[in-house]
N, CA, C and O atoms as CSV, one atom per row, in Angstrom:
chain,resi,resn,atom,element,x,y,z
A,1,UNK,N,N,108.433,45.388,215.540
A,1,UNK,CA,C,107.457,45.921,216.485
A,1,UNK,C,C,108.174,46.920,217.384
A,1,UNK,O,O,109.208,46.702,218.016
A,2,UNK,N,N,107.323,48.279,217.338
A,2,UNK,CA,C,108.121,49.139,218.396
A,2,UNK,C,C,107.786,49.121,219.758
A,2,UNK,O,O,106.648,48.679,219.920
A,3,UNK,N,N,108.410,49.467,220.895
A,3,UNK,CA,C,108.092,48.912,221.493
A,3,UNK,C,C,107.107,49.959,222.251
A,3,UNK,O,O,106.565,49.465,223.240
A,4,UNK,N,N,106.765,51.349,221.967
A,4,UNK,CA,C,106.027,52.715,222.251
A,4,UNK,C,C,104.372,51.742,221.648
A,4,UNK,O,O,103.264,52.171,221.972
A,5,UNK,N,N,104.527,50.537,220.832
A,5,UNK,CA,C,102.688,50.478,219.978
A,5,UNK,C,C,102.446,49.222,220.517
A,5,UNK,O,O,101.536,48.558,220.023
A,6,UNK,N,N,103.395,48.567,221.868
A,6,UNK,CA,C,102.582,47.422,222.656
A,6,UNK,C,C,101.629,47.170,222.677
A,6,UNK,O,O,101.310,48.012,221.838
A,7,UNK,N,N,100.527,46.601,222.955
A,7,UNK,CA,C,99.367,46.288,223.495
A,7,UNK,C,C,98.505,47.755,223.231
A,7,UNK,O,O,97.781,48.100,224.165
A,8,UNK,N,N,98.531,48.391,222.354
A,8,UNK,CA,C,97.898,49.448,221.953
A,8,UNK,C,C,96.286,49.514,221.458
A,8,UNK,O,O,95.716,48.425,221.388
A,9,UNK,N,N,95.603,50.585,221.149
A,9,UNK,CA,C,94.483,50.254,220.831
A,9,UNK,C,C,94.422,51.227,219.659
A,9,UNK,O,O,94.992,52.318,219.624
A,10,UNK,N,N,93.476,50.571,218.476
A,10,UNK,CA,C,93.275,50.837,217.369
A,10,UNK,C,C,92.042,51.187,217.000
A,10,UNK,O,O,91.093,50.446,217.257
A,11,UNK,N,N,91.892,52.304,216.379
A,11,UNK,CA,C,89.993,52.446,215.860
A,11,UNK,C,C,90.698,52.384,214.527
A,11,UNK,O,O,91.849,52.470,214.098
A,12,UNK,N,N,89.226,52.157,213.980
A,12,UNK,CA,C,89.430,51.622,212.610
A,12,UNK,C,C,88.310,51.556,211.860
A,12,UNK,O,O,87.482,50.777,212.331
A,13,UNK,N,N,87.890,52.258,210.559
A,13,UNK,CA,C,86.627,52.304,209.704
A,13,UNK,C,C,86.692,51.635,208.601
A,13,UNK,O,O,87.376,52.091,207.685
A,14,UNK,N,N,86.042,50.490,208.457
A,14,UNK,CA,C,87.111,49.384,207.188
A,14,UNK,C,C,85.009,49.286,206.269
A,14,UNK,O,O,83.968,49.850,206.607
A,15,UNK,N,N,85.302,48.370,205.191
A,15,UNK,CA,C,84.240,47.903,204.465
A,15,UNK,C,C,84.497,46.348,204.328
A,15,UNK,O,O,85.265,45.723,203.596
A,16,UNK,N,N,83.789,46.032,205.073
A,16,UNK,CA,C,83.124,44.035,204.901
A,16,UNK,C,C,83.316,43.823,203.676
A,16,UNK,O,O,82.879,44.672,202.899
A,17,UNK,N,N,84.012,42.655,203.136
A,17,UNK,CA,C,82.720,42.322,201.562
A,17,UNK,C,C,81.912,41.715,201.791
A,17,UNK,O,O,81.965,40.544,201.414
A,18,UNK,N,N,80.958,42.102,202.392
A,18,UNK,CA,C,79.670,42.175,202.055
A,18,UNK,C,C,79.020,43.499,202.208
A,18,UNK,O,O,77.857,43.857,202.394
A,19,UNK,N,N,80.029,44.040,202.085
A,19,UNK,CA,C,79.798,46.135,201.485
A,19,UNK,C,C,79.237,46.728,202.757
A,19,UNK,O,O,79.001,47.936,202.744
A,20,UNK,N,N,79.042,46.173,203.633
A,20,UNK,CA,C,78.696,46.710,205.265
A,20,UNK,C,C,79.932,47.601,205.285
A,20,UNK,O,O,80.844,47.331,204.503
A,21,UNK,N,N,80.066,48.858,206.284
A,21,UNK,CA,C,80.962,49.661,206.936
A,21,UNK,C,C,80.633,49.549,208.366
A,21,UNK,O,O,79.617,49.991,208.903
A,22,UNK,N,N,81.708,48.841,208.991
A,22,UNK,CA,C,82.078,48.512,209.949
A,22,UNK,C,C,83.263,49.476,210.019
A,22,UNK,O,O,84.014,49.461,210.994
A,23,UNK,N,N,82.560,50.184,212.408
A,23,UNK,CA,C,83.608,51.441,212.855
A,23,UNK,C,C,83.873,50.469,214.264
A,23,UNK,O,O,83.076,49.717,214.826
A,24,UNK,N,N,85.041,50.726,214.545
A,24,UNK,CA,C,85.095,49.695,215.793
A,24,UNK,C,C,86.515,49.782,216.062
A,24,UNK,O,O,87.269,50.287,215.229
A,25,UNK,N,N,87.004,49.247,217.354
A,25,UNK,CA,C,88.480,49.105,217.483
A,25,UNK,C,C,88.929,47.535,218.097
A,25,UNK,O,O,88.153,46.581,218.151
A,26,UNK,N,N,89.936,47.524,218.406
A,26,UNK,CA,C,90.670,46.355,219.339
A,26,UNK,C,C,91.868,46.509,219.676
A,26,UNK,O,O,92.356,47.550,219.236
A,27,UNK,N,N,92.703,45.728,220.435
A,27,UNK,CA,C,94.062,45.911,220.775
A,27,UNK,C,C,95.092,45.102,219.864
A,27,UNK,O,O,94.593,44.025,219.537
A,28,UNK,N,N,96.429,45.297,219.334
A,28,UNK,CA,C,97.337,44.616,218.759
A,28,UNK,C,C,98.323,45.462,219.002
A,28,UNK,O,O,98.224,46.642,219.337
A,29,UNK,N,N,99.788,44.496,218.732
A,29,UNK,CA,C,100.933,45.306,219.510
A,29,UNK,C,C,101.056,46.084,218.493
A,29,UNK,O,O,101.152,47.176,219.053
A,30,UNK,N,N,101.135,46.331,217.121
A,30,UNK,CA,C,101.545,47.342,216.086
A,30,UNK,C,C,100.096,47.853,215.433
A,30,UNK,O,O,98.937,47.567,215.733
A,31,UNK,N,N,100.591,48.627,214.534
A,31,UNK,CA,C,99.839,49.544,213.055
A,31,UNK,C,C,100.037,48.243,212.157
A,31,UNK,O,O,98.902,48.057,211.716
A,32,UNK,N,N,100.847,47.253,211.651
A,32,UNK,CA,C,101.178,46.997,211.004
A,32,UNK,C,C,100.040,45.673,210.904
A,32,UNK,O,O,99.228,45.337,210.043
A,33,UNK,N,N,100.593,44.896,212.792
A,33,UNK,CA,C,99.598,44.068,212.668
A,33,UNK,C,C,97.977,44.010,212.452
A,33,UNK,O,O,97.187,43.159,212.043
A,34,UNK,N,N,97.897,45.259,212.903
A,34,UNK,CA,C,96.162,45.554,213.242
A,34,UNK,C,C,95.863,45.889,211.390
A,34,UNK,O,O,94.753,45.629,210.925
A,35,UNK,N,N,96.551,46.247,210.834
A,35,UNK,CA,C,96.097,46.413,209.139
A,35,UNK,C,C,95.754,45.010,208.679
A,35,UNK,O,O,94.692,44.625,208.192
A,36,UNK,N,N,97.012,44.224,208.963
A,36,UNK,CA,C,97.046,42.403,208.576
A,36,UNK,C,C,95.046,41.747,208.985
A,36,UNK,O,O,94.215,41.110,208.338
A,37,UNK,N,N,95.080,42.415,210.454
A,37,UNK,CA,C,94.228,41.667,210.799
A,37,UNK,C,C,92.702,42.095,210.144
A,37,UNK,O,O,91.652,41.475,209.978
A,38,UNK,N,N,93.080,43.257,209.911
A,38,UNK,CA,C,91.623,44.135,208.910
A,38,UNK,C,C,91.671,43.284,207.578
A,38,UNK,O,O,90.951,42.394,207.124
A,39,UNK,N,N,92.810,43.922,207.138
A,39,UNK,CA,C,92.737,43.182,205.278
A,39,UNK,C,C,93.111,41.490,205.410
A,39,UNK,O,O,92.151,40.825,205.020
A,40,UNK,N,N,93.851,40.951,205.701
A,40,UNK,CA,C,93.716,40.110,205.242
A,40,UNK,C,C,93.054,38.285,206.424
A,40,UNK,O,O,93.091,37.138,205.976
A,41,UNK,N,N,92.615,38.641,207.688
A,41,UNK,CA,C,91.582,37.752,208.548
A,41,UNK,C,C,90.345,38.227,208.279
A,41,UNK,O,O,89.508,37.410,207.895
A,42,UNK,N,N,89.933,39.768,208.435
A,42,UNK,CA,C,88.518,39.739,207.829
A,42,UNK,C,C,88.359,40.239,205.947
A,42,UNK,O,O,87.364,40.436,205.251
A,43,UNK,N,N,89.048,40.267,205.807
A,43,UNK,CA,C,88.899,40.414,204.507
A,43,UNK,C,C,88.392,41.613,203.774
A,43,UNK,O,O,87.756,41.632,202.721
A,44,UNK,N,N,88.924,42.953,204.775
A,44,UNK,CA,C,87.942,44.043,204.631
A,44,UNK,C,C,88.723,44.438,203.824
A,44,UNK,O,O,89.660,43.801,203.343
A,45,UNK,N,N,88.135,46.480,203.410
A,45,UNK,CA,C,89.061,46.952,202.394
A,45,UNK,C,C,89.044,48.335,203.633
A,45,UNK,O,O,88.039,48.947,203.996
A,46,UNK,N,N,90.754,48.606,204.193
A,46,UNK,CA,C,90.289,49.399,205.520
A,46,UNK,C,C,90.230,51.124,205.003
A,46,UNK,O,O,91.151,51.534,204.297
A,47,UNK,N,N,89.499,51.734,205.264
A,47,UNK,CA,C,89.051,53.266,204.911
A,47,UNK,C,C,90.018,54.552,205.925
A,47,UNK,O,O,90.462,55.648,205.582
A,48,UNK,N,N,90.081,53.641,207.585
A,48,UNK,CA,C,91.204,54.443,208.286
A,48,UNK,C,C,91.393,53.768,209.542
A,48,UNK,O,O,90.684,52.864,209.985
A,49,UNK,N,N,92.244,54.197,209.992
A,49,UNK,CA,C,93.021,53.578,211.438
A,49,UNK,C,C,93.638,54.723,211.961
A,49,UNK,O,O,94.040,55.723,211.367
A,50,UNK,N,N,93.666,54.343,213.566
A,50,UNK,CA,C,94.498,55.350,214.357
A,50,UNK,C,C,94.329,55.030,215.759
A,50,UNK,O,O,93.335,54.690,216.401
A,51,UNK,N,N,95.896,55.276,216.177
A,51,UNK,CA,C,95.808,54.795,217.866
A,51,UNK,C,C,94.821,55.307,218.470
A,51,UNK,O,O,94.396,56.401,218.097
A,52,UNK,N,N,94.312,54.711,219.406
A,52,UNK,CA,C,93.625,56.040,220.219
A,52,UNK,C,C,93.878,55.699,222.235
A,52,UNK,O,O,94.561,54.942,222.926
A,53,UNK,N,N,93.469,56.135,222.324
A,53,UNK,CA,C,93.942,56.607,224.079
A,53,UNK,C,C,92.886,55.497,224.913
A,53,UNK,O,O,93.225,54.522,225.583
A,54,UNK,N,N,91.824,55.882,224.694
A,54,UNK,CA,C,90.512,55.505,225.718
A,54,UNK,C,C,89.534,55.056,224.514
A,54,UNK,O,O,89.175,55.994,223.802
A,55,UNK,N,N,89.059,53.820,224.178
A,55,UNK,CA,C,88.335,53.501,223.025
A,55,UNK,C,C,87.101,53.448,223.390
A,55,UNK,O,O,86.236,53.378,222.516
A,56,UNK,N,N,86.726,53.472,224.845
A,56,UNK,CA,C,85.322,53.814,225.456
A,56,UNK,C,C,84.868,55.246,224.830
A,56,UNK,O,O,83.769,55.457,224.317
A,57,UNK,N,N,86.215,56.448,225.007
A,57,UNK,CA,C,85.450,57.633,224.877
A,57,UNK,C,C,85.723,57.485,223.866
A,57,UNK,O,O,84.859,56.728,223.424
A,58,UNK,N,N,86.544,57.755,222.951
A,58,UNK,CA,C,86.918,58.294,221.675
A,58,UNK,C,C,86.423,57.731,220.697
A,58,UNK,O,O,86.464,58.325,219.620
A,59,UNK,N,N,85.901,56.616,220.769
A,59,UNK,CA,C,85.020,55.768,219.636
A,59,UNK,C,C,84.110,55.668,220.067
A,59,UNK,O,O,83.896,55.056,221.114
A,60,UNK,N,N,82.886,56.523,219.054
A,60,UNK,CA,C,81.243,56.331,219.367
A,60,UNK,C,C,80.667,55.776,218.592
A,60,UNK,O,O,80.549,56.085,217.407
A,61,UNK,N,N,80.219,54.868,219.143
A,61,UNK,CA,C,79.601,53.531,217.874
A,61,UNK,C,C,78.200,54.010,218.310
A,61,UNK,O,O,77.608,54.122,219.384
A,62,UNK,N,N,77.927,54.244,217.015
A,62,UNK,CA,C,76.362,54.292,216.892
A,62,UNK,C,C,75.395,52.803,217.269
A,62,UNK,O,O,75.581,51.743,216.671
A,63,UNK,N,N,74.498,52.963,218.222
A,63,UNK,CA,C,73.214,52.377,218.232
A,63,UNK,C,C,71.912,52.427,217.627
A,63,UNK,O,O,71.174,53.272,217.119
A,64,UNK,N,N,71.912,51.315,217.852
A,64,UNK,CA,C,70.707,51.216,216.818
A,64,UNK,C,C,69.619,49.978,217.343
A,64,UNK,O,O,69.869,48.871,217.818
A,65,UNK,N,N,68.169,50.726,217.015
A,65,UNK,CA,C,67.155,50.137,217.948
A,65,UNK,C,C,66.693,48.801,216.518
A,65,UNK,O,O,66.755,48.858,215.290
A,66,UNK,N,N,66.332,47.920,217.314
A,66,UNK,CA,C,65.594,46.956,216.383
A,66,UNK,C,C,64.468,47.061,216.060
A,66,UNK,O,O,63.981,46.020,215.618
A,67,UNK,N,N,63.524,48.315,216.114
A,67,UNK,CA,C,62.307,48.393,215.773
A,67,UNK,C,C,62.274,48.287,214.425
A,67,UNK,O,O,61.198,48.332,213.828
């Protein structure tokens, strides 16, 4: 673990199996761990990753109305 990817934050565009595409981020101290926790706790297949700064701005998760 370096010590520059502490407590860092990750966006990330992975596929569920259950074939959903899920865009979203979270914090982990590495790249390395935050892959572990994509592929192999949720079991996704991940499409991309990348630090990002401010995950409020820089990641825009689409909404969506329940009508």
């Amino acid at each position: 673990m370096t010590e520059q990817h502490i407590n860092s934050t990750w966006g990330f565009e992975c596929v569920l199996p259950s074939g959903t595409t899920l865009q979203s981020w979270f914090y982990a101290d590495s790249k390395d761990d935050a892959v572990l926790r994509i592929t192999e706790y949720m079991g996704a297949k991940l499409k991309s990753i990348k630090e990002i700064e401010n995950p409020l701005k820089d990641v825009k998760m689409p909404v969506k109305n329940k009508d």
